[in-house]
KEKE-3310 file (N, C-alpha, C; in steps of 0.2 Angstrom, whole numbers, plus 5000, padded with zeros to 4 digits):
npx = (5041:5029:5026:5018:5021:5028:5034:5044:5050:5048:5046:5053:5069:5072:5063:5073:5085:5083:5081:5093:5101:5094:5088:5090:5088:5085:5093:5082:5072:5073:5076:5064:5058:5062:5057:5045:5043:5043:5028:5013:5003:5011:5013:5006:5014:5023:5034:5051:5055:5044:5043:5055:5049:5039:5045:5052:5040:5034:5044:5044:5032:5034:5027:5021:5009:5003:4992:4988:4980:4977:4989:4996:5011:5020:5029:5027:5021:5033:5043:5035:5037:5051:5054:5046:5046:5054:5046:5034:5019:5010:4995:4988:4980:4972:4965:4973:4976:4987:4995:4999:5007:5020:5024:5023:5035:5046:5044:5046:5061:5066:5063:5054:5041:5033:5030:5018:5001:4995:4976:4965:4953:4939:4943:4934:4927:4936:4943:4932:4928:4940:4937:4925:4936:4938:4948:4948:4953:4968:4980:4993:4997:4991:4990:4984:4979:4973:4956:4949:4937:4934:4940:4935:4928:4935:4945:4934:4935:4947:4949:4942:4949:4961:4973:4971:4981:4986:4993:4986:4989:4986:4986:4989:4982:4981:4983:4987:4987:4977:4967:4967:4961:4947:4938:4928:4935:4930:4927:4936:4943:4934:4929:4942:4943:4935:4937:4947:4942:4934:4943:4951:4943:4939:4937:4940:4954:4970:4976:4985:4991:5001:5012:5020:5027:5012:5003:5002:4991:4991:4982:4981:4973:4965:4967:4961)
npy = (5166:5151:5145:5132:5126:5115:5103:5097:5086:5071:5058:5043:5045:5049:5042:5033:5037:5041:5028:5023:5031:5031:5020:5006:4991:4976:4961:4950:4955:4962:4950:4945:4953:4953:4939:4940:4948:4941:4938:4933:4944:4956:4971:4972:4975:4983:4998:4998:5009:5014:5004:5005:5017:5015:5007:5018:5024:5016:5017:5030:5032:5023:5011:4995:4988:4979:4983:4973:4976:4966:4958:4950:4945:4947:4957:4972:4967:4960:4969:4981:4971:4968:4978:4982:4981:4967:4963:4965:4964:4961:4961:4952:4953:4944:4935:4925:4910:4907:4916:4922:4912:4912:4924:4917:4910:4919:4926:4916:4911:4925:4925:4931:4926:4922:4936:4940:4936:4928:4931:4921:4927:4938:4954:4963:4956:4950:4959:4966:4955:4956:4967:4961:4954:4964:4972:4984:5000:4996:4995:5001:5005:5005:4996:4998:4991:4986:4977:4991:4997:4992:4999:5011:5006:4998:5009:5013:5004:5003:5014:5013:5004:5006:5018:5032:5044:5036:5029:5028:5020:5022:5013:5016:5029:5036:5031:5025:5039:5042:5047:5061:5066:5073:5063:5047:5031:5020:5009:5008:5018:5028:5025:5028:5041:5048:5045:5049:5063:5062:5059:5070:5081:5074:5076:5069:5065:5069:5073:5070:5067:5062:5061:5048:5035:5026:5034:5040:5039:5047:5045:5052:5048:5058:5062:5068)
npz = (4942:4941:4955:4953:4945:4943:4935:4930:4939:4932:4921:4913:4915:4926:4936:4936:4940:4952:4958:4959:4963:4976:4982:4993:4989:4996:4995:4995:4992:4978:4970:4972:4965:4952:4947:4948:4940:4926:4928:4923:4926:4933:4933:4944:4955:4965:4964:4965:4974:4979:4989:4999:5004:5011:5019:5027:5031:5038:5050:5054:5056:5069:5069:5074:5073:5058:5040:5027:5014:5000:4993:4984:4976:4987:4987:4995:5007:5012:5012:5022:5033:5033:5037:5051:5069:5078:5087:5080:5067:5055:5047:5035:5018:5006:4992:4982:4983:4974:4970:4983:4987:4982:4990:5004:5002:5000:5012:5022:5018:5021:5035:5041:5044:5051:5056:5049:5047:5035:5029:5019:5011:5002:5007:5013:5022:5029:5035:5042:5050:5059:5064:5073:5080:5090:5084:5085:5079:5084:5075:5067:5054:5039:5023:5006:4991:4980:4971:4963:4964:4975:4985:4991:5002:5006:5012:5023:5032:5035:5042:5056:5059:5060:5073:5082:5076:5069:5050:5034:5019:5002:4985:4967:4966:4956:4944:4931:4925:4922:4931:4935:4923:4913:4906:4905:4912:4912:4928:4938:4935:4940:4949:4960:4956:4964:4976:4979:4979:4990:5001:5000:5006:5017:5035:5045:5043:5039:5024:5010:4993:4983:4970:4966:4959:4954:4960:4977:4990:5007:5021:5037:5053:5062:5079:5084)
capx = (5040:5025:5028:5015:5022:5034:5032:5051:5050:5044:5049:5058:5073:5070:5062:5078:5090:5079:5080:5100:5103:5092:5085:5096:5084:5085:5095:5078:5064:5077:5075:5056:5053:5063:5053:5039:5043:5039:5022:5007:5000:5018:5009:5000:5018:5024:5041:5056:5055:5038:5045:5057:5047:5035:5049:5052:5035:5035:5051:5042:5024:5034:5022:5021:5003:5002:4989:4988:4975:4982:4998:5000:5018:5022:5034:5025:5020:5041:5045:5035:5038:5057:5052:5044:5052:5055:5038:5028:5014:5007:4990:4989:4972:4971:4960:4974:4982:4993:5000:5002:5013:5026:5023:5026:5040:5051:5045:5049:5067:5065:5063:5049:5034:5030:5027:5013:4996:4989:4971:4964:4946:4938:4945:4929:4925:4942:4943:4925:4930:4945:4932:4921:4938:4940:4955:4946:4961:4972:4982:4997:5000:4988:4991:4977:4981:4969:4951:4950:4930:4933:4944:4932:4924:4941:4947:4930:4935:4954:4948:4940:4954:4968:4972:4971:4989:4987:4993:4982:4993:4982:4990:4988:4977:4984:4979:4990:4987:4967:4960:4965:4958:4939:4935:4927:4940:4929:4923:4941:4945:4929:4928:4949:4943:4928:4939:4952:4940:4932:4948:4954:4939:4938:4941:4944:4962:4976:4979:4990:4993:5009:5015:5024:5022:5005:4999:5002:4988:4992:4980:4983:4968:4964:4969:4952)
capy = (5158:5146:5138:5127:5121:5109:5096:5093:5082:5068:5053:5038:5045:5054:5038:5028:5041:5038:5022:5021:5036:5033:5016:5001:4986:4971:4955:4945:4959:4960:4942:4943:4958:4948:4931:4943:4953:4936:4935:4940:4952:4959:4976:4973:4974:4989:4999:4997:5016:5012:4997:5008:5025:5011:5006:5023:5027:5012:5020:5038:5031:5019:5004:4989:4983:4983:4979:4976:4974:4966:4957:4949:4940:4949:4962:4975:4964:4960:4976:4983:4964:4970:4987:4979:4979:4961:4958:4967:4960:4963:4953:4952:4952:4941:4931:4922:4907:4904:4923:4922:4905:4915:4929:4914:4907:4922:4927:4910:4914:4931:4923:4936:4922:4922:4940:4938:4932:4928:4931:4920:4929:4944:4959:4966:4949:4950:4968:4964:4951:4961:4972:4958:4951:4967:4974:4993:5006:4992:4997:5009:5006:5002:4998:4997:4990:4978:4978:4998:4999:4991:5005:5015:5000:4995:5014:5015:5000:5003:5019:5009:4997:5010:5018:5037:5044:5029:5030:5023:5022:5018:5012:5018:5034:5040:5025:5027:5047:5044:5048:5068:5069:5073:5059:5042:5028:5013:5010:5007:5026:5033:5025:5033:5050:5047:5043:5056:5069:5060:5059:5079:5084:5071:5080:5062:5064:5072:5068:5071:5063:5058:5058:5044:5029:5027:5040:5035:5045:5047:5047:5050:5048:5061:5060:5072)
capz = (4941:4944:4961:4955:4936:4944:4934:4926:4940:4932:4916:4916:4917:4935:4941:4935:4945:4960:4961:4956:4970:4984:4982:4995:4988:5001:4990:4991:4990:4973:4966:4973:4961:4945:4948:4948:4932:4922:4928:4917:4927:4936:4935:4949:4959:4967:4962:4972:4978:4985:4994:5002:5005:5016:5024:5029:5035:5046:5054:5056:5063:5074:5067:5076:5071:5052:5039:5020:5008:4994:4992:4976:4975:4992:4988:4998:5013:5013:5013:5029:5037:5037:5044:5058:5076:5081:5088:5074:5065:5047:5045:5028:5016:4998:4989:4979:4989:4969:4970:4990:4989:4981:4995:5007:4999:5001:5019:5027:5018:5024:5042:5044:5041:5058:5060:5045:5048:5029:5028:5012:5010:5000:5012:5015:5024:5034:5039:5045:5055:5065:5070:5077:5087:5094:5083:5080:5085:5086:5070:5065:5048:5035:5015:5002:4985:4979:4968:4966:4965:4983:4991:4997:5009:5012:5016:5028:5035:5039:5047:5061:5062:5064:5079:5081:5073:5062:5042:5028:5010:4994:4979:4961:4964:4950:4939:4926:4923:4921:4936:4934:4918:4912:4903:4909:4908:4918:4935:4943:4937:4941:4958:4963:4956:4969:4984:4979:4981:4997:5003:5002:5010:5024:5041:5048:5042:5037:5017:5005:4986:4982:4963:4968:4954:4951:4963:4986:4994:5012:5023:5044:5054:5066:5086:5089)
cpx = (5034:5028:5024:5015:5028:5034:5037:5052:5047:5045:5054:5064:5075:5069:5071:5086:5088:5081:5090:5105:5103:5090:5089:5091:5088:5087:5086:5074:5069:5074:5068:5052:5056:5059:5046:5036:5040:5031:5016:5002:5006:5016:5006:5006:5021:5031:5044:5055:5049:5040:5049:5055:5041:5037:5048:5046:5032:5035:5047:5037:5026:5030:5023:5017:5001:4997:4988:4982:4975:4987:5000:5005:5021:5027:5035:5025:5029:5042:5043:5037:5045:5058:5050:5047:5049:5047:5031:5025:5011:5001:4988:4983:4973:4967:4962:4979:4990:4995:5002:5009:5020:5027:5026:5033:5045:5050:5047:5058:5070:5066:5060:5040:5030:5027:5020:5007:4993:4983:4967:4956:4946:4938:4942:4927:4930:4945:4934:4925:4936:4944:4929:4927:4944:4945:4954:4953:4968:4981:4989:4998:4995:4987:4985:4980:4978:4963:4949:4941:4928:4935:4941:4930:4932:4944:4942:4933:4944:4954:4945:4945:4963:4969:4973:4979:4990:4987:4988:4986:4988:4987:4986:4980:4978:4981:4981:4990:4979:4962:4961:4963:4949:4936:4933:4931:4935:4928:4927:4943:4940:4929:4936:4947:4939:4931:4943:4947:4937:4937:4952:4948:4936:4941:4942:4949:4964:4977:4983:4993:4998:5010:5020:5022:5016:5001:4999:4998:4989:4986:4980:4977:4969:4965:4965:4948)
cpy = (5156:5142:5131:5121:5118:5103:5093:5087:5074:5064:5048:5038:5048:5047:5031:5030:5040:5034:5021:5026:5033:5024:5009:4995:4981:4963:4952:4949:4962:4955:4944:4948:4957:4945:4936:4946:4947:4935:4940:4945:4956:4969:4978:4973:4980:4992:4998:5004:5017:5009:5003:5015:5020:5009:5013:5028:5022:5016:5025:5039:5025:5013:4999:4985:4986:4981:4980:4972:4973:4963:4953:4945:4943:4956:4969:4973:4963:4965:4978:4976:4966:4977:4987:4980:4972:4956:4962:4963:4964:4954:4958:4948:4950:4937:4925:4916:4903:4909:4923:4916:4907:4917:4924:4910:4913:4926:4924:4910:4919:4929:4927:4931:4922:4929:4942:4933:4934:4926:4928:4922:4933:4950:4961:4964:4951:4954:4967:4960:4952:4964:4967:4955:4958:4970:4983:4997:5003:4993:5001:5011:5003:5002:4995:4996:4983:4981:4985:5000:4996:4994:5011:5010:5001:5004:5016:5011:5001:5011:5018:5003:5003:5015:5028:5042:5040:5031:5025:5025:5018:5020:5015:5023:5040:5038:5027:5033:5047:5045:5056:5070:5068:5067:5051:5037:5020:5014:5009:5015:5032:5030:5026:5040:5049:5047:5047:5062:5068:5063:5067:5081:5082:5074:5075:5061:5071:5070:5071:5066:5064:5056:5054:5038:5030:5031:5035:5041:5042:5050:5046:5054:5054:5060:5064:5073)
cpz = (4944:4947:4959:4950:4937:4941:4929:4934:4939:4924:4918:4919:4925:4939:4942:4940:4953:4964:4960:4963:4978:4987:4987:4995:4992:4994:4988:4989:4980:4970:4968:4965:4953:4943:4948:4940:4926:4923:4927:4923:4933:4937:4941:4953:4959:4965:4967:4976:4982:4992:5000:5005:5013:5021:5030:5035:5040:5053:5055:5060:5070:5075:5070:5074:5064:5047:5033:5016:5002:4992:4989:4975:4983:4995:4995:5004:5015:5015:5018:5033:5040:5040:5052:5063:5077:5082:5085:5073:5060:5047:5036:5023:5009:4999:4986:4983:4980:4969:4979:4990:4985:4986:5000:5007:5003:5007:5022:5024:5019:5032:5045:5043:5047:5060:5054:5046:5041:5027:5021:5011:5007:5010:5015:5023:5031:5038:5045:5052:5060:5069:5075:5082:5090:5092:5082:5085:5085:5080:5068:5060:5043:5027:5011:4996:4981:4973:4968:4967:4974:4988:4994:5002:5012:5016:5023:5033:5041:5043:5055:5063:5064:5069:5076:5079:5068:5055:5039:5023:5006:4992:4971:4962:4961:4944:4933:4921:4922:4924:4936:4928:4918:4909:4908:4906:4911:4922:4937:4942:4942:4949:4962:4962:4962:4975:4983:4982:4989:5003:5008:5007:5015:5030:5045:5047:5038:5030:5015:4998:4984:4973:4963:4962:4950:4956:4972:4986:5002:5017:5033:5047:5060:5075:5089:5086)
residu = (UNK:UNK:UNK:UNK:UNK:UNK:UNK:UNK:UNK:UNK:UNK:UNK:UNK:UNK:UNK:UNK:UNK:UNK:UNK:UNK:UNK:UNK:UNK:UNK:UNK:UNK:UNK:UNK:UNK:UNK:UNK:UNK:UNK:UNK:UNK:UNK:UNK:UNK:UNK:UNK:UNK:UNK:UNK:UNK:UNK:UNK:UNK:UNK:UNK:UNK:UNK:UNK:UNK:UNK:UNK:UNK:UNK:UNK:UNK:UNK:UNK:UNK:UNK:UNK:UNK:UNK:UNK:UNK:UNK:UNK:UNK:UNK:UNK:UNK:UNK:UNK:UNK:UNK:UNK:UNK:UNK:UNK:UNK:UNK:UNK:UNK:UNK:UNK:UNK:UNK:UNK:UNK:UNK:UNK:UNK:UNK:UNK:UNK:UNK:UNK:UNK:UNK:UNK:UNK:UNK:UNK:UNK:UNK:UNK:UNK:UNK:UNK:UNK:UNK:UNK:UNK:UNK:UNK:UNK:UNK:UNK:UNK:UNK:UNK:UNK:UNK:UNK:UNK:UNK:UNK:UNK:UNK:UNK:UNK:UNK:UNK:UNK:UNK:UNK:UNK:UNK:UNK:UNK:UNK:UNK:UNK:UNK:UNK:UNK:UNK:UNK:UNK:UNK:UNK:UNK:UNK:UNK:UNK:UNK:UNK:UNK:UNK:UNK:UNK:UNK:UNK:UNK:UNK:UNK:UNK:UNK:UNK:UNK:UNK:UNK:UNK:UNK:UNK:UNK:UNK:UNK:UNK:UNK:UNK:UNK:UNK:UNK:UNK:UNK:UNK:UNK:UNK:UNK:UNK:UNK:UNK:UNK:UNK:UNK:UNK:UNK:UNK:UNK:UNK:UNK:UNK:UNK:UNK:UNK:UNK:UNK:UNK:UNK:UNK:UNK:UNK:UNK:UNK:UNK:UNK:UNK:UNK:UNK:UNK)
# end
């Protein structure tokens, strides 16, 4: 048998069992990811199994200080917010203050608004400016899911901002099945293939790529 031609893992009907087995979706992060489903680019929002795999690794890295690049309707930012211990913190990086004010809507109902600082600038900008008040290291948890030709800056960037043991999750480096194949699909595939292979061969971390959704790459920063 090929250990390595495992790939009956994997069609709707697998992710639909996933989610019906393993999945305990939170009542609002629920209603947040309906109220989402309507909106013309609802794509850009994470699966429920993600939501909960985030949780999870909160829980495992013991995150307190957390940070996201990206957050869209807020599904994601919810999801680690309720992972948080008490006096956590998720500073949180967008551009859109009309896709955040949903995000805020269902955090200050969430009674997690407070442990959210929402950042409204381009990323780059923001992350830039955490280093200038002294936040390098400061970090445990860090999620990437934003303009994809900008995931390499931002992955430099959250490597200086997370602490040694610290996780980095990128989103969609899979990109809809087109970044493992040979052909050029665009500048968002050609610059995931580019940080995928950066990635495996960076001895600054520990990675690992995740057939998860649209592909989680895992990447934990080195402690020497």
């Amino acid at each position: 048998m090929d250990l390595l031609n495992k790939h009956y893992l994997s069609g709707e009907a697998i992710a639909e069992y996933v989610r019906r087995i393993s999945v305990r979706e939170h009542p609002l992060l629920r209603r947040l990811r309906e109220e989402t489903a309507s909106h013309p680019r609802a794509i850009m929002q994470i699966a429920p199994e993600q939501g909960q795999f985030f949780q999870m690794l909160v829980a495992l890295t013991g995150a307190k200080n957390a940070l996201e690049i990206g957050v869209f309707t807020g599904y994601s930012s919810l999801s680690v917010a309720f992972a948080l211990p008490t006096d956590g913190h998720l500073t949180a990086c967008d551009i859109s203050e009309e896709y955040t004010s949903i995000a805020r809507r269902y955090w200050a109902e969430a009674g997690v608004a407070e442990k959210i600082d929402l950042r409204i600038a381009p990323a780059a900008e923001t992350l830039g400016r955490l280093l200038e008040e002294g936040r390098a290291g400061s970090y445990d948890f860090a999620f990437i899911d934003a303009d994809k030709t900008g995931y390499d800056r931002y992955y430099e960037l959250c490597l200086q901002l997370v602490r040694p043991g610290g996780l980095i999750v990128l989103d969609n480096m899979l990109y809809h099945g087109q970044v493992p194949g040979d052909g050029e699909h665009g500048p968002d595939t050609a610059a995931l293939r580019l940080l995928n292979e950066k990635i495996g061969k960076d001895d600054r971390v520990v990675a690992s790529l995740l057939p998860i959704a649209d592909g989680v790459m895992l990447a934990v920063k080195k402690q020497y």
